[in-house]
C-alpha beads as a LAMMPS data file, in Angstrom:
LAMMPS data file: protein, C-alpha beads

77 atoms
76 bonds

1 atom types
1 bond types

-500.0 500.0 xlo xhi
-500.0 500.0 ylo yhi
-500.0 500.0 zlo zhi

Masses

1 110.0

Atoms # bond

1 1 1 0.000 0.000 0.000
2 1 1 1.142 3.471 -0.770
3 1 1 2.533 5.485 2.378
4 1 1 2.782 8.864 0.721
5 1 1 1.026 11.360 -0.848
6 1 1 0.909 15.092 -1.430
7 1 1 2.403 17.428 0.588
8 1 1 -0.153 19.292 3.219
9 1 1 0.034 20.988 6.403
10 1 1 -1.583 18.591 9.008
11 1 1 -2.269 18.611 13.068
12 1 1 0.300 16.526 15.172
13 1 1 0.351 16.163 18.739
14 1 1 3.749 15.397 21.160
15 1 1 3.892 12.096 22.564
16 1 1 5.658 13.672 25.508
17 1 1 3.878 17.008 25.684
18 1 1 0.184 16.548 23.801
19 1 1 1.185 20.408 22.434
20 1 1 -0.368 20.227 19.101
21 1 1 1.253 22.142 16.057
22 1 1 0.733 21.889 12.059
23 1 1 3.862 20.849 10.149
24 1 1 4.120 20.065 6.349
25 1 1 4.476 16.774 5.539
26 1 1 4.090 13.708 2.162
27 1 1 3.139 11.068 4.745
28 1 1 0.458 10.653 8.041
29 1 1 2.009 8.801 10.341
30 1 1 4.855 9.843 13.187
31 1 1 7.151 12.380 12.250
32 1 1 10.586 12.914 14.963
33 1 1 10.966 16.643 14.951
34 1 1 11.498 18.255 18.292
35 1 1 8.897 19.625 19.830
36 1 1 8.931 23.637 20.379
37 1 1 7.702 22.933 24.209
38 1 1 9.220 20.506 25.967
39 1 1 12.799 19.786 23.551
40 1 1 14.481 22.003 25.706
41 1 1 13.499 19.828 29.224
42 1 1 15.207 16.685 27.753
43 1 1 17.548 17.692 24.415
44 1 1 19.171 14.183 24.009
45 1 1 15.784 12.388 23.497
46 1 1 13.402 12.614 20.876
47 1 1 9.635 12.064 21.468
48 1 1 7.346 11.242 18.005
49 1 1 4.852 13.956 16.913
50 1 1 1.658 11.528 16.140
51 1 1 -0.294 12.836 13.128
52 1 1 -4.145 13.879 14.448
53 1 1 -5.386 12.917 11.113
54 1 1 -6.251 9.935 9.261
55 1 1 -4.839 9.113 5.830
56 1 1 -6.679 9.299 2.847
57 1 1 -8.189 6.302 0.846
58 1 1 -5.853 4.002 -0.685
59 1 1 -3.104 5.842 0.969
60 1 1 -1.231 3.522 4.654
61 1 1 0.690 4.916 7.528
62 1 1 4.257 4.010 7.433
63 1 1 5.646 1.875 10.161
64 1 1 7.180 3.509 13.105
65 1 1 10.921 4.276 13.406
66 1 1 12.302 2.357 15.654
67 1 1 14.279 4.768 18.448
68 1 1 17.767 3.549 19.815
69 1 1 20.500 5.932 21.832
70 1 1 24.571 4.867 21.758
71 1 1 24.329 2.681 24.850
72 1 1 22.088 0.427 22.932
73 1 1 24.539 -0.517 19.789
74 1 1 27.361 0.162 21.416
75 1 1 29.034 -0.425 25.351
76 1 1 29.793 2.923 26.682
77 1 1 32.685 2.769 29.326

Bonds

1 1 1 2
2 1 2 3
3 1 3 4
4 1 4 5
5 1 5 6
6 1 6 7
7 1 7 8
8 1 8 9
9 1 9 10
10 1 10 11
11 1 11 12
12 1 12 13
13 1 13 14
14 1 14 15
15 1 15 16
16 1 16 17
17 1 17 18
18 1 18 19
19 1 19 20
20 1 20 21
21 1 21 22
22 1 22 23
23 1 23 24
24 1 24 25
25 1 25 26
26 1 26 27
27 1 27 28
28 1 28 29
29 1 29 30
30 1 30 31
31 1 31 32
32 1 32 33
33 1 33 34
34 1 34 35
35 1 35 36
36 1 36 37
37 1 37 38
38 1 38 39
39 1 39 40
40 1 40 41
41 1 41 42
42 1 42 43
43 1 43 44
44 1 44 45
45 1 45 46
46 1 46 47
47 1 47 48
48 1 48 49
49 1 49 50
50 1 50 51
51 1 51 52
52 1 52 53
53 1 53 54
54 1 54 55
55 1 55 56
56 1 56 57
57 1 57 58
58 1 58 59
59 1 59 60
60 1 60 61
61 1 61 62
62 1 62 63
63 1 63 64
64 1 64 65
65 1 65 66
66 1 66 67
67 1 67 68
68 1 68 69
69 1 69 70
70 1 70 71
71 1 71 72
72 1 72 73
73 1 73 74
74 1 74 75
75 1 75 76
76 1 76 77
């Protein structure tokens, strides 16, 4: 199934937060951007911005990235 389409300005919402902002994007789904409200409390992690829309017809959301730091690849000593 197709996971992109045109470009639009749509509604997401921080997963840490709930602020809600539009951003421009070619897919519904999460996006990782920082968040203009709470980025600052936590700067080395990165919350998803869930997309408050649905998709639509024909069109899927793509599968979530999957979010790792350093320690988990690698041993930090």
């Amino acid at each position: 199934m197709k996971t992109t389409g045109k470009y639009s300005q749509k509604t997401y919402k921080c997963s840490n937060c709930g602020y809600e902002r539009l951003e421009g994007t070619n897919h519904w789904g999460e996006i990782y951007s920082r968040c203009p409200k709470c980025a600052w409390k936590t700067p080395m992690d990165i919350y998803p911005q869930i997309c408050m829309e649905s998709p639509p017809e024909g069109i899927g959301i793509p599968e979530p990235w999957k979010i790792v730091k350093l320690g988990d690849i690698v041993e930090i000593k």
